[in-house]
N, CA, C and O of each residue as an XYZ file, in Angstrom:
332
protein
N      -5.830      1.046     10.658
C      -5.681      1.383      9.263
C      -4.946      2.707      9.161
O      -5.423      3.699      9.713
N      -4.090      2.755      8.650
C      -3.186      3.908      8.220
C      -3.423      4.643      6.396
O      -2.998      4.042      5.410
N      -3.881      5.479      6.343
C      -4.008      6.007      5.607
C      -3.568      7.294      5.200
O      -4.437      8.138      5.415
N      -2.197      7.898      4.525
C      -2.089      8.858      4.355
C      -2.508      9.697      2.865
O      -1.652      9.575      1.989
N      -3.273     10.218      2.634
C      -3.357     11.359      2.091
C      -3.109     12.527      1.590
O      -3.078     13.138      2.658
N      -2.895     13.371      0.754
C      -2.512     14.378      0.524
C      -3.770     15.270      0.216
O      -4.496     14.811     -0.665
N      -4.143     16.402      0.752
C      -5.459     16.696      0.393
C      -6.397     16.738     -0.300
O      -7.398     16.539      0.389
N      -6.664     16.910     -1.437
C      -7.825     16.681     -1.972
C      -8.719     15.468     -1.777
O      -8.098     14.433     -1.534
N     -10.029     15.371     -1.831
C     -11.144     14.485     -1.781
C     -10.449     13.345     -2.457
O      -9.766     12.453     -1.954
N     -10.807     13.590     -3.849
C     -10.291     12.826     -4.834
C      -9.169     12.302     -4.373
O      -9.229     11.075     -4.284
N      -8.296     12.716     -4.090
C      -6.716     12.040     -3.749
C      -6.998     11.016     -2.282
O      -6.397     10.006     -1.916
N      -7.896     11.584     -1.800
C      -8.343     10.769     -0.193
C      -8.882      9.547     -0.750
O      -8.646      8.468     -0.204
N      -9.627      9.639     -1.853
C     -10.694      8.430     -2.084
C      -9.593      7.547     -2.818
O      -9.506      6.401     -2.378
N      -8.876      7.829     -3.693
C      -7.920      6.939     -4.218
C      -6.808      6.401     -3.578
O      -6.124      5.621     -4.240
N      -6.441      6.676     -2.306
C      -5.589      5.873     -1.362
C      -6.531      5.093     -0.350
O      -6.256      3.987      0.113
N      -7.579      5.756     -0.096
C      -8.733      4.440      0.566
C      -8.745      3.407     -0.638
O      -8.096      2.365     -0.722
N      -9.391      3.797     -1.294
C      -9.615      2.381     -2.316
C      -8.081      1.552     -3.090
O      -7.968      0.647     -3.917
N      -7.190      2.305     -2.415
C      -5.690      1.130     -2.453
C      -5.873      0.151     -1.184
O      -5.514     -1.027     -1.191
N      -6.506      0.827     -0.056
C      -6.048      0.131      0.895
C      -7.346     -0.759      1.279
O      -7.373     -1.661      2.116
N      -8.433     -0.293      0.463
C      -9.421     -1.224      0.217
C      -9.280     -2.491     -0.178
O      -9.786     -3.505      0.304
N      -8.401     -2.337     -1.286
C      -8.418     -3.275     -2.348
C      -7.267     -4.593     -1.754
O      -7.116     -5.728     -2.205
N      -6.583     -3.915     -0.597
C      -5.745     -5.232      0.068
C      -6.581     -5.990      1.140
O      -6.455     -7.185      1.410
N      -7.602     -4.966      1.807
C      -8.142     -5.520      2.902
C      -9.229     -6.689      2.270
O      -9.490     -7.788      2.759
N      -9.733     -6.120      1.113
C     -10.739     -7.155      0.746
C     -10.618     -8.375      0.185
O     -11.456     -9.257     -0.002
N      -8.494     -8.259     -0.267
C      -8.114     -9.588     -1.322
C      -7.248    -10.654      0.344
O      -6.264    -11.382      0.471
N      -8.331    -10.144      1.266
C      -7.892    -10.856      2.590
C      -6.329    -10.893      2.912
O      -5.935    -11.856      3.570
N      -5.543    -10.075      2.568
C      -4.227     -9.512      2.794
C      -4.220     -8.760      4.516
O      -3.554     -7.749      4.738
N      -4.880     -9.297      5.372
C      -4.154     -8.739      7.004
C      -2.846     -8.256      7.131
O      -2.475     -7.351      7.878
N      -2.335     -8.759      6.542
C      -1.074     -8.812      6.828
C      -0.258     -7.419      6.667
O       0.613     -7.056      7.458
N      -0.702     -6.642      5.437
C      -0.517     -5.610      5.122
C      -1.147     -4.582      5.848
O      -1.918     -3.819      5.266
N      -0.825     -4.429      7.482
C      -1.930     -3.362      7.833
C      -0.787     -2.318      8.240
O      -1.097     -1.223      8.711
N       0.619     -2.716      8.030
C       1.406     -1.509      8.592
C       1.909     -0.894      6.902
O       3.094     -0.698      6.633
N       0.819     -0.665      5.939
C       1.235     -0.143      4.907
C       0.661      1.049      4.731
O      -0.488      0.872      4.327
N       0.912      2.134      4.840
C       0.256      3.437      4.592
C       0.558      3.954      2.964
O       1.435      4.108      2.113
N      -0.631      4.064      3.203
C      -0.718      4.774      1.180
C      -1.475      6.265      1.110
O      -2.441      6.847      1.603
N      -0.514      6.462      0.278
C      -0.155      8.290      0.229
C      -0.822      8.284     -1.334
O      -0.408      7.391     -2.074
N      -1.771      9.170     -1.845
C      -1.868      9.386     -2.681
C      -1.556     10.669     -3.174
O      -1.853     11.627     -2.461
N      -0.791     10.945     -4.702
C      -0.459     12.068     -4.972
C      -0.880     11.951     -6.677
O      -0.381     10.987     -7.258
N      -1.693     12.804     -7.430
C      -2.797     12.521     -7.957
C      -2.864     11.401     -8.550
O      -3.375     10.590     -7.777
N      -2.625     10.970     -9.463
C      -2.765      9.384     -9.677
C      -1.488      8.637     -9.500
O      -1.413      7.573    -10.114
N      -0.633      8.941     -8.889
C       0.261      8.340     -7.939
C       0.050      7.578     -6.896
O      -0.633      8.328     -6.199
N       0.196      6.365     -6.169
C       0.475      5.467     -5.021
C       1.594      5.980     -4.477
O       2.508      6.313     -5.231
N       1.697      6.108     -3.310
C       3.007      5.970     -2.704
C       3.009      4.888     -1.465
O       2.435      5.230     -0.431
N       3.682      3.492     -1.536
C       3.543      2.885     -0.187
C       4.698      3.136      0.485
O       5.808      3.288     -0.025
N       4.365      3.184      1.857
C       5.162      3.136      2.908
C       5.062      2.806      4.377
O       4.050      3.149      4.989
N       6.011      2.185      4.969
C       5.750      1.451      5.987
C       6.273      0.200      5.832
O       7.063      0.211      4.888
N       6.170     -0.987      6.396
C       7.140     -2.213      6.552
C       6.325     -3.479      5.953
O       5.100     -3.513      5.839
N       7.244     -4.539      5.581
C       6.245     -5.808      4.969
C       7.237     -6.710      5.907
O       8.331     -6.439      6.403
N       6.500     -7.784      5.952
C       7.190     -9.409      6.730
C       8.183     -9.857      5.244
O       9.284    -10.381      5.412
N       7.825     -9.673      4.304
C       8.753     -9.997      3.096
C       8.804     -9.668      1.895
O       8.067     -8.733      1.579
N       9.372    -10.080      1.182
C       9.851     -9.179     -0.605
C       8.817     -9.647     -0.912
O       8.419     -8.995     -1.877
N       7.681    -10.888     -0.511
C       6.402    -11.391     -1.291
C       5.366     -9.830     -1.057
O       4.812     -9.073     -1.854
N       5.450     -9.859      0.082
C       4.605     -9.042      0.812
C       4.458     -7.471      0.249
O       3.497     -6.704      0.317
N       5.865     -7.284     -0.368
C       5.965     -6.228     -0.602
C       5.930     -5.925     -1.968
O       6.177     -4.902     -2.607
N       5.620     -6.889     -2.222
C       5.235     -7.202     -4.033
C       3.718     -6.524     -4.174
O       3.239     -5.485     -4.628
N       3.209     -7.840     -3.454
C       2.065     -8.168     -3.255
C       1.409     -7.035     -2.958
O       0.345     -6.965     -3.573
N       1.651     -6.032     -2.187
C       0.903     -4.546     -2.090
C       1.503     -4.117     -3.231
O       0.556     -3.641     -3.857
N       2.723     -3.949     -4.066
C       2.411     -2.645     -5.319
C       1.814     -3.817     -6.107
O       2.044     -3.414     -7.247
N       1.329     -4.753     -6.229
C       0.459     -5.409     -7.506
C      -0.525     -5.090     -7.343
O      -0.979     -4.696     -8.418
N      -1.432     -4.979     -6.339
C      -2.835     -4.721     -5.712
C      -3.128     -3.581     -6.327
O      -3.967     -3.387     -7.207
N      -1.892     -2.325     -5.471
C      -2.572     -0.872     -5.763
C      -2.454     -0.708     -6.918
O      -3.273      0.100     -7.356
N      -1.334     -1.398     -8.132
C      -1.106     -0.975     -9.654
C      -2.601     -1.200    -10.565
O      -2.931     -0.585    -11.579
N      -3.590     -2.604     -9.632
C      -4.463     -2.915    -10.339
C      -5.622     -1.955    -10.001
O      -6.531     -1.959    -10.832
N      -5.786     -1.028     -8.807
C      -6.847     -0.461     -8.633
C      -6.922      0.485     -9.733
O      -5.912      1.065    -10.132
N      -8.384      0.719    -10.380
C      -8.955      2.038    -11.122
C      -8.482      3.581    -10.810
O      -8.809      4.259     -9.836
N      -7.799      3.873    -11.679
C      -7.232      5.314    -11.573
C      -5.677      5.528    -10.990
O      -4.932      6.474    -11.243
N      -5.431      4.474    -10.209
C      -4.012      4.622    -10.033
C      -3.040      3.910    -11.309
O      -3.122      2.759    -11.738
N      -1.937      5.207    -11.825
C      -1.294      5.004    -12.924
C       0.264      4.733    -13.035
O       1.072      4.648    -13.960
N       0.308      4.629    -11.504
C       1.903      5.233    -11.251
C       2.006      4.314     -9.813
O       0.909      4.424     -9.267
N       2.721      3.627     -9.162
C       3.430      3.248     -7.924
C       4.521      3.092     -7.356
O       5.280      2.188     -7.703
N       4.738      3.722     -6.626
C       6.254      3.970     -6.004
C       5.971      3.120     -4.411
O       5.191      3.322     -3.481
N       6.817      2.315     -4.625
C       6.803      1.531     -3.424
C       8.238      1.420     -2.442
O       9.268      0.778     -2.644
N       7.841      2.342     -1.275
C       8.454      2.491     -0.530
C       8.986      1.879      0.574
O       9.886      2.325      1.286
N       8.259      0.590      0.720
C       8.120     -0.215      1.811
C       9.436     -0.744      2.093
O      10.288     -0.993      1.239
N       9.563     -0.917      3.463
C      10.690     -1.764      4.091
C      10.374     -3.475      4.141
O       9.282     -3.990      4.382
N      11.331     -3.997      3.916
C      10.915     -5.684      4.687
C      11.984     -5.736      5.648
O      13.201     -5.573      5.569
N      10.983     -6.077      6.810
C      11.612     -6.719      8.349
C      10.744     -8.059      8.515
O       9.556     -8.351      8.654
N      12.228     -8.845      8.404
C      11.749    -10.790      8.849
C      11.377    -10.661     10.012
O      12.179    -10.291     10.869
N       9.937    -10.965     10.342
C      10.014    -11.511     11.180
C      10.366    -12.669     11.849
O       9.681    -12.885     12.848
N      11.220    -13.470     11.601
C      11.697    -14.736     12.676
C      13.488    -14.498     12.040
O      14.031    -15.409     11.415
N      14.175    -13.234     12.312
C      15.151    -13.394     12.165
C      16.153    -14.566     12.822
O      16.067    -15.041     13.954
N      17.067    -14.872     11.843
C      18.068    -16.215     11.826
C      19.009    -16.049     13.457
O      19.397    -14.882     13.430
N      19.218    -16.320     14.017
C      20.173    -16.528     15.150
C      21.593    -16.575     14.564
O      22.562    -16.738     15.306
């Protein structure tokens, strides 16, 4: 689990409970997503398998309590690139 933070408590607890909120909607998949909180800001970053994927985490964190704002930083790398 990757979790980045910006210091405060408060700011710690609101990027856990982003990355809560994927682990529990059974989203594995999303484990190379690190979420930065900056006060009621999301920031994701890190890589998705696809544009679903990478949806699919800023919809999650937009719906968690207290986050008002998401900036989604994420890369998509296919995995089964085309030959």
């Amino acid at each position: 689990m990757f979790i980045n933070a910006i210091s405060e408590h408060s700011k710690d607890q609101l990027a856990k409970r982003v990355w809560n909120s994927m682990q529990r909607l059974g989203f594995h998949r999303l484990t190379r997503v690190r979420c930065e909180s900056r006060g009621t800001t999301i920031v994701l970053r890190g890589t998705a398998n696809s544009y679903y994927q990478k949806q699919l985490a800023q919809t999650i964190a937009a719906k968690v309590p207290g986050v008002h704002h998401v900036i989604n930083q994420l890369q998509v790398i296919d995995a089964h690139p085309t030959l």
